[in-house]
Backbone as numpy.savetxt, mean C-alpha at the origin, in Angstrom:
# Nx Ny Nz CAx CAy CAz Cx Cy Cz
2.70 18.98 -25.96 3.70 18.90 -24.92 4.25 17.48 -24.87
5.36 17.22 -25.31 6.20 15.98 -24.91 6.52 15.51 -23.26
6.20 14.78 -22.81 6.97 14.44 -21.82 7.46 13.21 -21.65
8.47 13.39 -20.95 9.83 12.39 -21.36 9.47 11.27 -20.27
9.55 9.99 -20.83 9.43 9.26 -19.26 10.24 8.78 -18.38
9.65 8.99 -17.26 10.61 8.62 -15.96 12.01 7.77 -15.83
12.89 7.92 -15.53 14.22 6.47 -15.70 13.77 5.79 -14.14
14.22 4.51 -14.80 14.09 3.43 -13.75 15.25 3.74 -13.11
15.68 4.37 -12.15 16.97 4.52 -11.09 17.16 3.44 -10.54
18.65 3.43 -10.26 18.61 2.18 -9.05 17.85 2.12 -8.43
18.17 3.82 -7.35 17.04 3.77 -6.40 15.69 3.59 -6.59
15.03 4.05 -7.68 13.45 3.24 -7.55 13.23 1.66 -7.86
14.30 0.88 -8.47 14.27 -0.51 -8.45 14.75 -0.62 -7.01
15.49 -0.78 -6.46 15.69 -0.60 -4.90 14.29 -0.73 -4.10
14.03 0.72 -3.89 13.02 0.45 -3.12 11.32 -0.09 -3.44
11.35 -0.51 -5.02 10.16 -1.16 -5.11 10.34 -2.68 -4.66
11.81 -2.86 -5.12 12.05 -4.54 -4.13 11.92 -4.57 -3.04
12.73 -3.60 -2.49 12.43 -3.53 -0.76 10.93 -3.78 -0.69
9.94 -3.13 -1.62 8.25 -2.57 -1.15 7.97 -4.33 -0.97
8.31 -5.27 -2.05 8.17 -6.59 -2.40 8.48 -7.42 -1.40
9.88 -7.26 -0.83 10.07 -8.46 0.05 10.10 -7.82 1.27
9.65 -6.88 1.52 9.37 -6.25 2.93 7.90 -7.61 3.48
7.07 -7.82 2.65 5.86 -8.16 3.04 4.48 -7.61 3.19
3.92 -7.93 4.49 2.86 -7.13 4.27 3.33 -5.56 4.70
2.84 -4.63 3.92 2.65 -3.85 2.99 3.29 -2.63 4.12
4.77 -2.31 3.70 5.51 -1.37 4.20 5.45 0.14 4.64
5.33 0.80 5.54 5.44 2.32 5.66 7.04 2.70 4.52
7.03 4.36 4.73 7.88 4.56 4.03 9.04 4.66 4.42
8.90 4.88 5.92 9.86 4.49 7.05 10.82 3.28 7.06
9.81 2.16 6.71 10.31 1.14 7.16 10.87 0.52 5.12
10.33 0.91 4.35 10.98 0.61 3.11 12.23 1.75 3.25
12.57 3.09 3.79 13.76 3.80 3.99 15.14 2.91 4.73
13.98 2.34 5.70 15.36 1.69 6.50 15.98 0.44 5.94
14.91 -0.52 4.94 15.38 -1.41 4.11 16.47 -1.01 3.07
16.15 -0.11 2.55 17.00 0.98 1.56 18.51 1.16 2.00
18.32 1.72 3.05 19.60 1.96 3.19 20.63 1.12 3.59
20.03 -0.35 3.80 21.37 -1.47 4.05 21.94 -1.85 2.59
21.18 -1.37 1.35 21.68 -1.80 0.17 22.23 -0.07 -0.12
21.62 0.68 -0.02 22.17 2.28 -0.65 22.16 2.96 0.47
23.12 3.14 1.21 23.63 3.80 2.32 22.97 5.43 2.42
23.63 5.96 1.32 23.00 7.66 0.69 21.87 7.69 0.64
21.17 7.12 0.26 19.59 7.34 0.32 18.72 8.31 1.28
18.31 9.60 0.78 17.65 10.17 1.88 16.19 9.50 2.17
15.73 9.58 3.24 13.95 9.34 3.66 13.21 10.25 2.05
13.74 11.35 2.08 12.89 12.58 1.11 12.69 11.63 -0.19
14.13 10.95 -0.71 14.64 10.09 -2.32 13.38 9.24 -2.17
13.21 8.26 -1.00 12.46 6.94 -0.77 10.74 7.94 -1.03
10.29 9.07 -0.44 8.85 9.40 -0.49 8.58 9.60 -1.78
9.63 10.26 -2.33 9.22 10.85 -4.27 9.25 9.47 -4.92
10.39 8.83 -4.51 10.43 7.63 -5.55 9.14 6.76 -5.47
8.21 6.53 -4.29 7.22 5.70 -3.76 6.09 6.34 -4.51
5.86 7.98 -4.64 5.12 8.44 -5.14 4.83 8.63 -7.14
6.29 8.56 -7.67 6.29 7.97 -8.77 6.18 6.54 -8.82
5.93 5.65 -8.38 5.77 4.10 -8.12 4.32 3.72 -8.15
3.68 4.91 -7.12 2.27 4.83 -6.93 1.89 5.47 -8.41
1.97 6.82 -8.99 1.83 7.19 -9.99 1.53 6.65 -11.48
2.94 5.26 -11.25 3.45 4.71 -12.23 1.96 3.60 -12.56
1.17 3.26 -11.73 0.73 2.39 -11.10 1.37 0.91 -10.96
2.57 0.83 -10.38 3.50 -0.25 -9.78 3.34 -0.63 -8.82
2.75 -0.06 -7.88 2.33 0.15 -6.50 1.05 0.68 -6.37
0.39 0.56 -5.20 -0.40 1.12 -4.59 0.02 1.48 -2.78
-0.53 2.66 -2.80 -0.67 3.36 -1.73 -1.72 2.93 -0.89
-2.19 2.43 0.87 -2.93 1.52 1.36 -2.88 3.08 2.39
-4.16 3.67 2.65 -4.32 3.94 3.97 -4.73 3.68 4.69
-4.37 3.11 6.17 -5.15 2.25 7.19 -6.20 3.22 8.29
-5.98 2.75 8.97 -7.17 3.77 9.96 -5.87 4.68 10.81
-4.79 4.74 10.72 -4.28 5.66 11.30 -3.65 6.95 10.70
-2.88 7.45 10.47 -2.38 8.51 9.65 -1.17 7.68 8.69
-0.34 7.04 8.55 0.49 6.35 7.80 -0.14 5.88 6.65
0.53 5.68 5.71 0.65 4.91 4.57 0.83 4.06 4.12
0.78 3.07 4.08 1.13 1.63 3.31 1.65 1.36 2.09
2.46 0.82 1.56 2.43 0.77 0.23 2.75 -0.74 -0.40
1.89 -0.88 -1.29 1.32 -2.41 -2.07 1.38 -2.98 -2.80
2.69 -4.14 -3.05 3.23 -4.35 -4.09 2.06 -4.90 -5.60
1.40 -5.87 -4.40 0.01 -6.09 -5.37 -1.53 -5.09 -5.81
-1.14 -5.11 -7.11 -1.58 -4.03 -8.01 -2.87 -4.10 -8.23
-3.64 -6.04 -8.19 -4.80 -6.00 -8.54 -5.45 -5.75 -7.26
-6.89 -6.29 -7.73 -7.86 -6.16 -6.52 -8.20 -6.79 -5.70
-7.94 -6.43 -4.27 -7.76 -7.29 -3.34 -8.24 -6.05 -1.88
-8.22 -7.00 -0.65 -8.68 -5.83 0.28 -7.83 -5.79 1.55
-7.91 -5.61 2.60 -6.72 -5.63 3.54 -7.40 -5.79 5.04
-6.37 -5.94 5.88 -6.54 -6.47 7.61 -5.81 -5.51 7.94
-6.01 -5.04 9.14 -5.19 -4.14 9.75 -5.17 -4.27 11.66
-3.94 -4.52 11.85 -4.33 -4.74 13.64 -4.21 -3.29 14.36
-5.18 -3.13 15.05 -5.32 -1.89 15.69 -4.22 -1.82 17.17
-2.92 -2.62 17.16 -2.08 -2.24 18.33 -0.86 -2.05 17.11
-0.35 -2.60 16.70 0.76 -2.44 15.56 0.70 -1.41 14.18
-0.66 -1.72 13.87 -0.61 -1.07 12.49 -0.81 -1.62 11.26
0.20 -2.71 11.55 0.24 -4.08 9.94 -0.97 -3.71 9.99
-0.50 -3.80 7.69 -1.48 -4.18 7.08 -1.65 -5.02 6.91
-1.96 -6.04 6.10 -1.78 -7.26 4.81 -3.16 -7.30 4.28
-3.08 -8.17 3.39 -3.77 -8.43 2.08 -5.11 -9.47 3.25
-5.96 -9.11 2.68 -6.82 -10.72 2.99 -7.56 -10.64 1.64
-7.92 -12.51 1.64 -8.13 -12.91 0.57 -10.12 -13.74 1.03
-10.31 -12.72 0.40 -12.20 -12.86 1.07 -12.83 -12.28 -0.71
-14.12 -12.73 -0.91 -14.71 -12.56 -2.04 -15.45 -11.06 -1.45
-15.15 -10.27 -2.38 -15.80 -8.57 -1.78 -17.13 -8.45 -1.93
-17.59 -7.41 -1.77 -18.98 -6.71 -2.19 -18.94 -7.07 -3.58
-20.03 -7.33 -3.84 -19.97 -7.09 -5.77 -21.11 -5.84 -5.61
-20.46 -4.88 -6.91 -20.69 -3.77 -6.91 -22.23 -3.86 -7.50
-22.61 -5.15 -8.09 -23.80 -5.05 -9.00 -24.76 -5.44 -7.84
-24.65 -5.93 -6.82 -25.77 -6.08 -5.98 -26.00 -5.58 -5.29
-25.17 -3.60 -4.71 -25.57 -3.21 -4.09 -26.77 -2.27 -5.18
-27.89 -2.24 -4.30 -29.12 -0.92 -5.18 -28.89 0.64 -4.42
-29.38 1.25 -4.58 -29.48 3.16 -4.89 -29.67 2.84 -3.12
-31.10 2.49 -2.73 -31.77 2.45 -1.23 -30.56 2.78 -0.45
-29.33 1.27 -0.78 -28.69 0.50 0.81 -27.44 1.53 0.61
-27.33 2.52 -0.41 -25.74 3.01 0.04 -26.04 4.49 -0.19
-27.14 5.07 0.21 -27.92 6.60 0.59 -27.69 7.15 -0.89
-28.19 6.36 -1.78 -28.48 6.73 -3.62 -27.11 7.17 -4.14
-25.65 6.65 -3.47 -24.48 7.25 -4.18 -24.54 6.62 -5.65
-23.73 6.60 -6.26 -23.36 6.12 -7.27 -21.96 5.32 -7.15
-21.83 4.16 -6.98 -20.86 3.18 -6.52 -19.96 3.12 -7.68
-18.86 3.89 -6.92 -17.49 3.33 -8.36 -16.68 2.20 -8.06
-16.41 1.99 -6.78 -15.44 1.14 -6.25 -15.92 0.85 -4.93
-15.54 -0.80 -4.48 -15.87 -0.82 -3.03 -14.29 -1.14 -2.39
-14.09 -0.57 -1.18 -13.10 -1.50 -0.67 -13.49 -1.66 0.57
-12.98 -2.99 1.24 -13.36 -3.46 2.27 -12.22 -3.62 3.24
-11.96 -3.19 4.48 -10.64 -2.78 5.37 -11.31 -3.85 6.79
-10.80 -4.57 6.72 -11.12 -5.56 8.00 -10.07 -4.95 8.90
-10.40 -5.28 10.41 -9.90 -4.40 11.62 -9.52 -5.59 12.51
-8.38 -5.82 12.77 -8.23 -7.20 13.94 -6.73 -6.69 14.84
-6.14 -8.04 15.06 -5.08 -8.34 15.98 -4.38 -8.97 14.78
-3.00 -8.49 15.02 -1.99 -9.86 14.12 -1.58 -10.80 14.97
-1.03 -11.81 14.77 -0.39 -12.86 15.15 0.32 -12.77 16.36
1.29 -11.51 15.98 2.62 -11.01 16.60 2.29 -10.54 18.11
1.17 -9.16 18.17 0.53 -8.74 18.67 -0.73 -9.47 19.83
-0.72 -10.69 19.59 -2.00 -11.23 19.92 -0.93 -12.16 20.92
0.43 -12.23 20.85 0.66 -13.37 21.72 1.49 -11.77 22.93
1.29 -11.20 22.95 1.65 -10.00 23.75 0.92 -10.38 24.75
């Protein structure tokens, strides 16, 4: 089976810049509404498929926080995130993680550890002078 690969559309260069200079780490909402001051036409539906070939592509990553929304992450490597529990923001924090080699069988109920990620829970900036 051949399959043909994806074209870079405007619209998915579009809204992976938007994903970029949005900041910390955009809903799809809010990369839609960036979208459309440069591509007017743009449906919400164009911005979810295109985000999901992005994530696919691995260009992006997809961030879920503790609420039902999505995040999405321009930075690809490994890194872990903050999240304020009145707003939502995500962002990146930059902390040395778990290393996967020092957890043993005992401390994580004998799983088999593929990946750790670590989701810190706070106030942002914005939020905190409320």
């Amino acid at each position: 089976m051949d399959v043909q690969p994806r074209r870079n559309t405007t619209q998915k260069r579009v809204i992976l810049h938007s994903v970029e200079q949005l900041g910390c780490h955009p809903t799809a909402v809010q990369i839609y509404n960036a979208v459309r001051e440069m591509l007017p036409r743009t449906s919400l539906s164009t911005v979810y498929r295109n985000l999901g070939i992005l994530v696919d592509q691995g260009r992006i990553k997809a961030v879920k926080g503790t609420g039902s929304e999505i995040h999405y992450d321009h930075n690809t490597g490994e890194h872990n995130h903050i999240e304020c529990t009145i707003c939502g923001r995500v962002c990146d924090v930059h902390v040395n993680p778990v290393n996967i080699e020092t957890l043993n069988p005992e401390t994580v109920s004998n799983f088999i550890v593929l990946e750790v990620h670590m989701n810190i829970i706070g106030i942002c900036p914005e939020c905190a002078e409320h």
